[in-house]
N, C-alpha and C positions, 0 to 999 in steps of 0.2 A: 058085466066084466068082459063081455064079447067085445061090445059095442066098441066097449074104451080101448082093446086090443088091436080094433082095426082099423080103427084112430089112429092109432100111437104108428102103424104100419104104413096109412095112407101117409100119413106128414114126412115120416122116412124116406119113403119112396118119391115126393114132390122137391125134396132137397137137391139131390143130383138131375133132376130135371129142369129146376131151375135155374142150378147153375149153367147149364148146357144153354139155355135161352140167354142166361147173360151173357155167355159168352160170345153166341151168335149176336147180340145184339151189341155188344163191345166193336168186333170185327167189323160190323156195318156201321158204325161210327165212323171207326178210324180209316176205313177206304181199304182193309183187307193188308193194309200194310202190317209187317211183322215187326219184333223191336228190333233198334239196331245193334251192334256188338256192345258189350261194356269197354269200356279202357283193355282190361286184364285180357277178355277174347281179343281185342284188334292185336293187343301187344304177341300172345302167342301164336295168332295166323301170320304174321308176321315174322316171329322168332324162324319158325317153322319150312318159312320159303328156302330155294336154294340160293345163297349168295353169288353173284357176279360181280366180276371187277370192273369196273369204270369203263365208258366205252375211250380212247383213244384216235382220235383222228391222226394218222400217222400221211404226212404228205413228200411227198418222192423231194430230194434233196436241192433241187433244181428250183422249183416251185416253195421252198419253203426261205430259200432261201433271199426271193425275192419277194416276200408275202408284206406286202406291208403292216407297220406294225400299227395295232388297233390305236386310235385315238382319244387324247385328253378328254373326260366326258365336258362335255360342254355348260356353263352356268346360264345365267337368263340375260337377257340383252344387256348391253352396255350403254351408259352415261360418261364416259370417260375419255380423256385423252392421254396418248399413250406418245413419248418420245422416245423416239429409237436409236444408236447409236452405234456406229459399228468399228469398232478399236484395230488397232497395230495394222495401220494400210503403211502403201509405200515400198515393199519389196516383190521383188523378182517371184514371177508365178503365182502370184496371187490373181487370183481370177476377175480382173478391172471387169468383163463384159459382162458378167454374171452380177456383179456387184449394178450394176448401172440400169439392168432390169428390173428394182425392185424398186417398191413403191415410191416415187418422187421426193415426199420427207423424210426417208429414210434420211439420217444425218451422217456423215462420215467422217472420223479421226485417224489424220496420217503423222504416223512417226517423222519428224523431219530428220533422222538422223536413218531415214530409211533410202536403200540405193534409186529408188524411183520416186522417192517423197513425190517433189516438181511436175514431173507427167501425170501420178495419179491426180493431183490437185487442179493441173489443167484439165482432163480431160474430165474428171466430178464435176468441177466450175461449171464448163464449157455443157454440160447435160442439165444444169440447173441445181445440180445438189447442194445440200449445206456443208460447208467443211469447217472443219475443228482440227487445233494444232494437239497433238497427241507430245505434251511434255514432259519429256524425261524426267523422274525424279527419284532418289534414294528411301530404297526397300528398306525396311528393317529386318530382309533375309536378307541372303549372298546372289540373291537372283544379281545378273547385269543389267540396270536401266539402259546402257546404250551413251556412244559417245557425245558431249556436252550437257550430261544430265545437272541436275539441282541438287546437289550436295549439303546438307547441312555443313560441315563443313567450312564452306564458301563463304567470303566479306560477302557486306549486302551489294556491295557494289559487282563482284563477280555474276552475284545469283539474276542481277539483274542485266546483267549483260549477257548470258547466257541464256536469261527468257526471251530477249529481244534474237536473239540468231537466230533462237529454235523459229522464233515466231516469224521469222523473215522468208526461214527454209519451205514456210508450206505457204502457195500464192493462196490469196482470196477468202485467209481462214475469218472466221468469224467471231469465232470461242477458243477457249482451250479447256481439257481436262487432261488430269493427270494420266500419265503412264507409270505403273507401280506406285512409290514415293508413300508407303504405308506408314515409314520412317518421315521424309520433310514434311508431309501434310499436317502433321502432328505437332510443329515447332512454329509459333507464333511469329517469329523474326523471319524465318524463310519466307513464309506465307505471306507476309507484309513486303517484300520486296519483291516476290514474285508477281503478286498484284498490282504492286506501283508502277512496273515495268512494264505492262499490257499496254497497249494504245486505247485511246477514249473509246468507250461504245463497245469493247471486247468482253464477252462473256467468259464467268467459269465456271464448270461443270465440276463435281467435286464425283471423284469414283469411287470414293472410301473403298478402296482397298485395304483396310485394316481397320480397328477401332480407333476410336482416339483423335480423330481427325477436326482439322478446328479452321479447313480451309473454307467451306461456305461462310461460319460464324464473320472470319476474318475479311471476307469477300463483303458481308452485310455492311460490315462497322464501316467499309472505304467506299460504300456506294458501287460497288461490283455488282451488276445482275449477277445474278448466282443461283443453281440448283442443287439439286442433289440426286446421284442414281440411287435408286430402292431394288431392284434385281439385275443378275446376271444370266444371262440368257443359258450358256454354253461350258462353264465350271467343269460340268460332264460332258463331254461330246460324244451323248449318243442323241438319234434319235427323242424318241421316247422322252428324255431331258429333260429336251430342249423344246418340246413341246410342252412342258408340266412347266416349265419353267415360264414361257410367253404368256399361260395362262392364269398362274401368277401375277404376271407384269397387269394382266388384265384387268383382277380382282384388286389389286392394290391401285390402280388407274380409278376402277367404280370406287371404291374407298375414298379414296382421297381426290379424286375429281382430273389428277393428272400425275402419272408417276414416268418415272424414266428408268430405261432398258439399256443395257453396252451387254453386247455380244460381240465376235469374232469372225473373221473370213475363214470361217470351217465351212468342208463342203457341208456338212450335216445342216448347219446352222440354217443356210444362205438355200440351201433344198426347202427343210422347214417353212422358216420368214416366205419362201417362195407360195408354200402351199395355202400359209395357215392369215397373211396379212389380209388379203381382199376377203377372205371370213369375218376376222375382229372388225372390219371395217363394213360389213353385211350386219354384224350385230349391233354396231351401230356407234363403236367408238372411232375416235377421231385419230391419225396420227396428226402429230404437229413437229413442227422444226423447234430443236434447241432456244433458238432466238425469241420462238412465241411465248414461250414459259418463263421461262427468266425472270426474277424479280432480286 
């Protein structure tokens, strides 16, 4: 009865000893590392901290006000050709030097009914640029196209004699694309005599300024080269834009193998195109002239 007593005491007492061995022998497994928090501990050391508000870079007014603004993130190289084209030349104060600095294909469209049409067109020529007649044509708002525009309205025979002037007023053009005309573009008979009246080998650029437009179609059926723009650079003229805007023009360029761009002589714009053209042209797209695309 001893015997069995001191039995039953030894085994008792080897319990908590063994566990102590396994424990130690746990810890020398796992390299003495402890567990890490569950969820519930991280969330309440956590709860727990003192909260801070956001830290704030605040930069003196001077400095911020010239801070440039961050940049369109950038996509992977390009495959693409990209035509550019820059709308409503031809008046007083418009920055011709600055326009003439940029990239060689840039293409350029002057208003003929603009007080300078004639000099900008020489002096674009005379630096190698492409020019395009910037043809007035009727909005379907109340904006003013400007005098001798395309009127639906008009015999064919007016509409076509009033393509021929506009088209006289700019030397050396090569194309034309519309000016406004979200309203003539859209009416088959305009279109057809606007076309007819073009000299052989004269391209049209179609700006779809509105929906609805049926001037490329109508361009196809008579053997017109003909395009189509896909973005507008400048809609907004900020910054920021008009950079989300070119990049755009970019991704739809890789898309479709060649898209086309009209923009504005904004300072914003012609800053931009300044910074951002021998980049798209690093990634590896092409610009090309009006004339190259064409079909």
């Amino acid at each position: 009865m001893l015997r069995g007593s001191f039995r039953t005491i030894a085994v008792l007492a080897a319990i908590p000893i063994g566990g102590l061995v396994a424990f130690f022998l746990w810890q020398a497994i796992q390299g003495g590392e402890t567990p890490r928090e569950t969820y519930d501990e991280a969330k309440v050391l956590v709860e727990r901290r003192p909260l801070r508000p956001p830290r704030v870079d605040v930069k003196p007014a001077a400095e911020a006000a010239t801070a440039p603004l961050p940049r369109v993130q950038r996509r992977r190289r390009g495959a693409g050709s990209i035509v550019l084209i820059i709308d409503d030349l031809g008046f007083e104060g418009q920055p011709l030097e600055r326009l003439m600095k940029l990239d060689p294909n840039v293409n350029y469209s002057i208003l003929p009914n603009g007080t300078r049409a004639r000099e900008f067109a020489e002096a674009l020529h005379a630096r190698g640029f492409e020019i395009l007649c910037h043809l007035p044509m009727e909005p379907k708002g109340r904006e003013t196209p400007g005098r001798n525009a395309i009127l639906t309205s008009m015999s064919d025979d007016e509409i076509a004699q009033a393509t021929r002037e506009n088209i006289e007023a700019v030397p050396h053009a090569r194309g034309v694309n519309n000016h406004m005309g979200s309203l003539a573009t859209t009416d088959r008979r305009v279109m057809k005599s606007v076309l007819g009246a073009m000299p052989d080998g004269m391209y049209f650029i179609d700006s779809r300024t509105g929906g609805g437009s049926v001037a490329a179609d109508v361009a196809s059926e008579m053997n017109v080269p003909t395009a189509t723009r896909q973005v507008f650079l400048d809609d907004v003229a900020t910054e920021h834009a008009v950079r989300r805007q070119l990049e755009a023009l970019a991704d739809a360029a890789q898309k479709r193998g060649v898209a086309v761009g009209i923009g504005h002589p904004h300072a914003v714009t012609l800053r931009v195109l300044a910074d951002e053209l021998p980049e798209l042209k690093a990634r590896g797209f092409k610009l090309l002239r009006a004339s190259e695309v064409v079909r």
